[in-house]
C-alpha positions as CSV (number, residue, x, y, z in Angstrom):
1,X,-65.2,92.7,100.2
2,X,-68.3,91.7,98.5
3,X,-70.0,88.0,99.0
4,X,-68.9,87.3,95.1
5,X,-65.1,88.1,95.9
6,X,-65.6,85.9,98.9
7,X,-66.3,83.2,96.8
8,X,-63.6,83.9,94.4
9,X,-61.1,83.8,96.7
10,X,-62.0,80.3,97.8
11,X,-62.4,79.3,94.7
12,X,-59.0,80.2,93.6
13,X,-57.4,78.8,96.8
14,X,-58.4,75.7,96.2
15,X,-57.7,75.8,92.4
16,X,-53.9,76.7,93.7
17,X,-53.8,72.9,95.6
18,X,-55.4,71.1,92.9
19,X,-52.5,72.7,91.1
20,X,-50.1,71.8,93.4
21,X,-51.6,67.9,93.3
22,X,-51.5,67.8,89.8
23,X,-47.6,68.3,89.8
24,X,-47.2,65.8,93.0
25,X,-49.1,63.3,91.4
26,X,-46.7,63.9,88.0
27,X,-44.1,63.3,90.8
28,X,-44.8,59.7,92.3
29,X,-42.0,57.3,90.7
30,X,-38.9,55.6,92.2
31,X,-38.5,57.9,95.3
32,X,-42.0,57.1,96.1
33,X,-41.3,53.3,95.4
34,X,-37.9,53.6,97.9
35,X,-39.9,55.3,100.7
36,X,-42.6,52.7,100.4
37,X,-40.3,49.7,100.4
38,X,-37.9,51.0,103.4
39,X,-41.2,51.7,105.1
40,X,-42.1,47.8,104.4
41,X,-39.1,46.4,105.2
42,X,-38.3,47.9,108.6
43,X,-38.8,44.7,110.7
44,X,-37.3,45.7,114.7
45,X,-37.4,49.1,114.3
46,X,-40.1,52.5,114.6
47,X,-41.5,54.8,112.6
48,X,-40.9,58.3,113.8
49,X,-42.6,61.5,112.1
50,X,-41.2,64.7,113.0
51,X,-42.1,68.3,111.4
52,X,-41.9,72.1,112.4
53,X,-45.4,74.4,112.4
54,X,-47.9,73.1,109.5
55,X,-45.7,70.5,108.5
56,X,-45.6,69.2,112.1
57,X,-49.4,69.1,112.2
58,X,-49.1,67.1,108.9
59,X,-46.4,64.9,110.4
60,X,-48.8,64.2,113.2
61,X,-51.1,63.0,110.4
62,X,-48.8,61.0,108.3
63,X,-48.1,59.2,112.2
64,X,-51.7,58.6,112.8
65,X,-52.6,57.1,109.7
66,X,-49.8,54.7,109.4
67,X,-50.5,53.4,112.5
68,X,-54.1,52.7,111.6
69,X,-53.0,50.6,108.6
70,X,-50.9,48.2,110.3
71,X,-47.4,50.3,110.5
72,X,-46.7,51.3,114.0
73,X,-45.1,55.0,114.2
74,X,-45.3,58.1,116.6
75,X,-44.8,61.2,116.4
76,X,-41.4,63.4,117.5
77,X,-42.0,66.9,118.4
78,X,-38.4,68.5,117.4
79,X,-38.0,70.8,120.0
80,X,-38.3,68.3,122.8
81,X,-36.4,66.0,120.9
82,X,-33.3,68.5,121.6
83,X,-33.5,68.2,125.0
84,X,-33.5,64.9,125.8
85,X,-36.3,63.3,123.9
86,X,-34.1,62.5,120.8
87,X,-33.2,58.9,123.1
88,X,-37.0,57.7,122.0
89,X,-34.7,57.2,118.3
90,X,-32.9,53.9,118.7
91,X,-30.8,51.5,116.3
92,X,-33.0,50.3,113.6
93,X,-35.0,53.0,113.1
94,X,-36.9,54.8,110.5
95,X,-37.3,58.4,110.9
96,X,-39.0,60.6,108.3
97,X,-38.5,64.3,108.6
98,X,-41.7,66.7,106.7
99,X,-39.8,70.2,106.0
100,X,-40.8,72.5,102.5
101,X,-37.6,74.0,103.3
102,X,-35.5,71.6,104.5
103,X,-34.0,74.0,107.1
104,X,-35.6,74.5,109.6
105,X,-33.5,74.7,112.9
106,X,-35.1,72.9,115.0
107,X,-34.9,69.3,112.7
108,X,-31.0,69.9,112.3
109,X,-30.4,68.2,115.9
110,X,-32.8,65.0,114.6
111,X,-30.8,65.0,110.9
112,X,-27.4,65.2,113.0
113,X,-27.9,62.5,115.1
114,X,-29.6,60.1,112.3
115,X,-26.3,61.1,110.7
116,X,-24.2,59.8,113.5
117,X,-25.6,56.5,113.4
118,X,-25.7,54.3,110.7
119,X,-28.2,51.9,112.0
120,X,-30.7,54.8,111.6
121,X,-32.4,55.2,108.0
122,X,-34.2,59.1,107.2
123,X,-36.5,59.8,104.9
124,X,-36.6,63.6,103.8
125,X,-39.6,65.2,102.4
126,X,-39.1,68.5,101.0
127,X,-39.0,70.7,98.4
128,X,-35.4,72.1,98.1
129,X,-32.5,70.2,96.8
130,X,-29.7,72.5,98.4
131,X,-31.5,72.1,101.9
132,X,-29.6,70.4,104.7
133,X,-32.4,67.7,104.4
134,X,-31.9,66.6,101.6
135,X,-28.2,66.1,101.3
136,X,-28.6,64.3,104.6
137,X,-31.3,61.7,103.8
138,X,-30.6,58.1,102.9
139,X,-33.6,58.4,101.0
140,X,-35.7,61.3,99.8
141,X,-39.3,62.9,97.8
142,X,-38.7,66.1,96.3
143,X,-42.2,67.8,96.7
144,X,-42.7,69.2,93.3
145,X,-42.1,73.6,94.2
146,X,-45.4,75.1,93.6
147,X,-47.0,78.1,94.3
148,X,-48.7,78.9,97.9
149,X,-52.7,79.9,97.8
150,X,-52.2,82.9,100.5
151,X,-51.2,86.7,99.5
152,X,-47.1,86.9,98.8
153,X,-46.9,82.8,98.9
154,X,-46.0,83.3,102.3
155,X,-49.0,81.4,104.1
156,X,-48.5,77.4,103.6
157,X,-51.4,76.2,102.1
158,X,-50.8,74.2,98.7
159,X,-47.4,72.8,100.2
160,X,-48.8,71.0,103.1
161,X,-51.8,69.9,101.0
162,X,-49.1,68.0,98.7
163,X,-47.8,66.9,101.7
164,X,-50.5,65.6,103.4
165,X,-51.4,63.5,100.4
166,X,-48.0,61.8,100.1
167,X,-48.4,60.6,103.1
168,X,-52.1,59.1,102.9
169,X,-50.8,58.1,99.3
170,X,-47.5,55.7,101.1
171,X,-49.9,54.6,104.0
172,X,-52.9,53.3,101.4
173,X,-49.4,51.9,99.2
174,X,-48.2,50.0,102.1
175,X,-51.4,48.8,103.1
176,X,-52.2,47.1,100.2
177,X,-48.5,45.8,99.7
178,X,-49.8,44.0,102.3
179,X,-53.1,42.8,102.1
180,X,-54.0,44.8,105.0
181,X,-57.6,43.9,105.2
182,X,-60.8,45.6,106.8
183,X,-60.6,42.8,109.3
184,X,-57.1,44.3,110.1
185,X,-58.0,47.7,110.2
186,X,-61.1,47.4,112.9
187,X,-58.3,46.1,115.5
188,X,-56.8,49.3,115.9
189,X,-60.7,50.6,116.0
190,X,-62.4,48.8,118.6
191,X,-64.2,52.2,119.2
192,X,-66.6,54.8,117.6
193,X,-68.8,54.6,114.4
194,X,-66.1,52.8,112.1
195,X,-65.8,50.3,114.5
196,X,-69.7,49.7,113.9
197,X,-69.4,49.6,110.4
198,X,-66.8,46.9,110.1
199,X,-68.3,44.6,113.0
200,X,-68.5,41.1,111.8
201,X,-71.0,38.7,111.5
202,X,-68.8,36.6,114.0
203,X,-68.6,39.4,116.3
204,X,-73.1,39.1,116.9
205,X,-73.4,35.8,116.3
206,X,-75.0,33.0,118.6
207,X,-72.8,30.5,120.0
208,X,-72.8,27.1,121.6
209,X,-75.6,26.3,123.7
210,X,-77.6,29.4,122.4
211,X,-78.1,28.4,119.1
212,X,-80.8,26.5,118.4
213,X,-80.7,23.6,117.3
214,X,-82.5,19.7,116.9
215,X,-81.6,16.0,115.2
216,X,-83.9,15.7,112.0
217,X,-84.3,12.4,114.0
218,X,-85.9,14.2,116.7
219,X,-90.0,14.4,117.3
220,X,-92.4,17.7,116.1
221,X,-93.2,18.3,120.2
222,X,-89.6,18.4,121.3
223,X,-89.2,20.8,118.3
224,X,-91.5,23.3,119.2
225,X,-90.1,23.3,122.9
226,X,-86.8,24.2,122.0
227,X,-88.5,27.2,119.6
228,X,-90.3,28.0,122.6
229,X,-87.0,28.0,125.2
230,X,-84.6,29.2,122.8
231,X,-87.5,32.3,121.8
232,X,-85.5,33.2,118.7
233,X,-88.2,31.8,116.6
234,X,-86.3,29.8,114.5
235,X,-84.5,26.1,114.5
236,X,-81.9,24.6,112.9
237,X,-82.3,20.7,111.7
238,X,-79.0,18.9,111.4
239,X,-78.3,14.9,110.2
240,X,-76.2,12.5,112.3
241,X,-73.4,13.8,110.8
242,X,-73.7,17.7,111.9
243,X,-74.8,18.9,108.7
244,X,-77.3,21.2,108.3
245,X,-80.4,20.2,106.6
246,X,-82.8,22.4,107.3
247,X,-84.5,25.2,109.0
248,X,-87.9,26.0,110.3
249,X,-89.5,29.6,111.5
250,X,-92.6,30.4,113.3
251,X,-94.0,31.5,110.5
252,X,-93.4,27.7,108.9
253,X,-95.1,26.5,112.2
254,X,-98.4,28.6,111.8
255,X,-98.9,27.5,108.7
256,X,-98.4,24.0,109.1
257,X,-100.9,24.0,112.3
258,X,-103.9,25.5,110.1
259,X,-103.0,22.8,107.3
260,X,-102.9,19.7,110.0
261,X,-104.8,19.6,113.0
262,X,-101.9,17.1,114.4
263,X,-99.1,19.0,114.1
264,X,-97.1,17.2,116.8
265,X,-97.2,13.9,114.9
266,X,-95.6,15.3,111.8
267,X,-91.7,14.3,110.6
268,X,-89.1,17.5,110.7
269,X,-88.3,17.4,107.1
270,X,-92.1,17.4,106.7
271,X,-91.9,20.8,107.9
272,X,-88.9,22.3,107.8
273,X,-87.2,24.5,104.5
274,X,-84.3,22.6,103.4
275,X,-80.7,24.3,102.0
276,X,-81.2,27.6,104.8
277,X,-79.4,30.5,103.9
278,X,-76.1,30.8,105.4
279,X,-73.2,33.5,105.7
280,X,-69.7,33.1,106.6
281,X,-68.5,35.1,109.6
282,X,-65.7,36.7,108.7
283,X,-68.7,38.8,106.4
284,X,-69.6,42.4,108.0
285,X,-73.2,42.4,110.0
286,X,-73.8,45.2,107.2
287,X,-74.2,42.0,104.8
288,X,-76.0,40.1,107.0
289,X,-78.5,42.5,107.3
290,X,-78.9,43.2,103.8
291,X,-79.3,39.3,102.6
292,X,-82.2,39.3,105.6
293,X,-83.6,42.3,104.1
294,X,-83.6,41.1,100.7
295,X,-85.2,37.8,101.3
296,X,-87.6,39.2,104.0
297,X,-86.3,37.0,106.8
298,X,-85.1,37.4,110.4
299,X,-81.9,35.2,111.1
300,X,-78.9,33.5,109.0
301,X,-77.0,30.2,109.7
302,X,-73.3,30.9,110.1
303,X,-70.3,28.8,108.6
304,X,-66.7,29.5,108.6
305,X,-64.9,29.5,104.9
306,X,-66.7,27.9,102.5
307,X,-68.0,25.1,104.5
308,X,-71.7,25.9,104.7
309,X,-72.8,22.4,106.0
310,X,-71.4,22.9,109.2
311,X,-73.4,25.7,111.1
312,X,-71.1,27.6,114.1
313,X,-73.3,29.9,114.6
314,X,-76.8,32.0,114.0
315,X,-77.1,36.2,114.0
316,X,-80.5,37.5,114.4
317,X,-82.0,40.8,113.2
318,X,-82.4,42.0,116.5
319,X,-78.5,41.2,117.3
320,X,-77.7,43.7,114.6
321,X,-80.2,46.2,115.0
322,X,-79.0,46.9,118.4
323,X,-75.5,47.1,117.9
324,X,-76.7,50.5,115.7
325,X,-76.2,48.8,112.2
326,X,-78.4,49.9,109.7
């Protein structure tokens, strides 16, 4: 086979599952809206995923990425569940069973059992209506038949690509049914690169004692001390009250001690840039970064909500540049 069949046969193979999502997309109505909704309202209960071959490695899938968004499930592997792993399905379950045929042997012991007990809901995603799975579902989506990419339609290809999109398509359906937030999704990703990207501003910021800051009542030479100690070159001015006022740099310092030979004599709000910028730390460090960026400085107030008067804390450029966001 020459290099140009090569690439027609890819070609066409993926032309088959854009085929076979065109006709599942045609397919999302009410069964998609029942599977979603006893997905949402399962309150005691698990989610178990269970599948034979491809659709168990799709099953898998469906398992992982509902967990991720906030709806905790696992995975069944059927053939252990016959013998004596079918206890980990309890009252008040949810089990959902991925099968194009809806016959295969090994999920007959899982569709039994759900059968037995009424406490236990199944989801059945297939794509035969005279399959055992089907008529035993309290709930299921007919995978719309289509044709399989391989030679004689014998190799699943286009069938477990509809399948695998059902199931991102309930997980992103039930996440935002409810509000499931980015905030939400990094705790069940402390680790790796994502967990980098959705770090917060309140994650890096400087707390308590290490920010710092000085009363606007407070003299020019106790000002640059704290600048000095605190060695983030910059300090926050706050009234009596515990507002924020005002901010001044290193750089503000330099250029006042060229412009007044007495620089120690001189009031705070003589030197100091009033209204600082300021984000709120439920904002990723990504912002952060690109607000100092932007205005060409090196560190932020930080408030909580919308009270920006009230600083809680202060991120530094460094703080994110070594935590590998860029």
């Amino acid at each position: 086979m020459d290099k140009n069949n090569i690439q027609k046969v890819g070609i066409e193979v993926i032309q088959y599952e854009i085929n076979a999502l065109q006709k599942l997309k045609s397919n999302i109505g009410r069964s998609f809206n029942k599977v979603v909704k006893l997905l949402l309202s399962l309150k005691n209960g698990k989610v178990i995923i269970s599948g034979v071959g491809k659709s168990g490695i799709i099953a898998r899938k469906w398992s992982a990425t509902l967990s991720s968004v906030g709806v905790p499930s696992f995975f069944l592997d059927p053939t252990n569940a016959s013998h004596g792993d079918m206890g980990q399905i309890t009252s008040n379950d949810l089990v959902i069973l991925i099968s194009n045929s809806g016959q295969s042997d090994e999920l007959k012991n899982i569709i039994q059992y759900t059968a037995r007990n009424k406490n236990i809901k199944l989801i059945g995603i297939t794509s035969k209506k005279d399959s055992l799975l089907y008529k035993n579902s309290n709930q299921v989506f007919l995978i719309p038949s289509i044709k399989e990419a391989g030679p004689e339609n014998i190799v699943p290809t286009s069938s477990t690509t509809s399948q695998l999109a059902l199931g991102d398509a309930i997980a992103i359906a039930c996440m935002k049914y409810r509000k499931f937030t980015k905030l939400d999704f990094k705790k069940f990703h402390p680790s790796g690169t994502l967990s980098i990207k959705l770090k917060t501003v309140g994650d890096l910021m400087i707390t308590g004692n290490k920010i710092p800051i000085i009363s606007i009542k407070s003299n020019m030479k106790k000002a640059i001390s704290i600048i000095n100690t605190k060695k983030l070159g910059v300090l926050i001015i706050k009234d009596k009250k515990g507002n924020t006022v005002g901010i001044i740099t290193d750089g503000d310092l330099k250029r006042m001690a060229q412009k007044y030979q007495k620089l120690q004599s001189l009031e705070l709000n003589k030197v100091m840039k009033k209204n600082p910028v300021s984000i709120e730390k439920d904002k990723l460090a990504a912002n952060a970064l690109s607000i100092m960026n932007s205005r060409k400085i090196t560190s932020l107030c930080v408030h909580k909500k919308n009270n920006k008067k009230k600083t809680i804390g202060l991120i530094h450029v460094h703080d994110i540049l070594k935590s590998n966001i860029n």
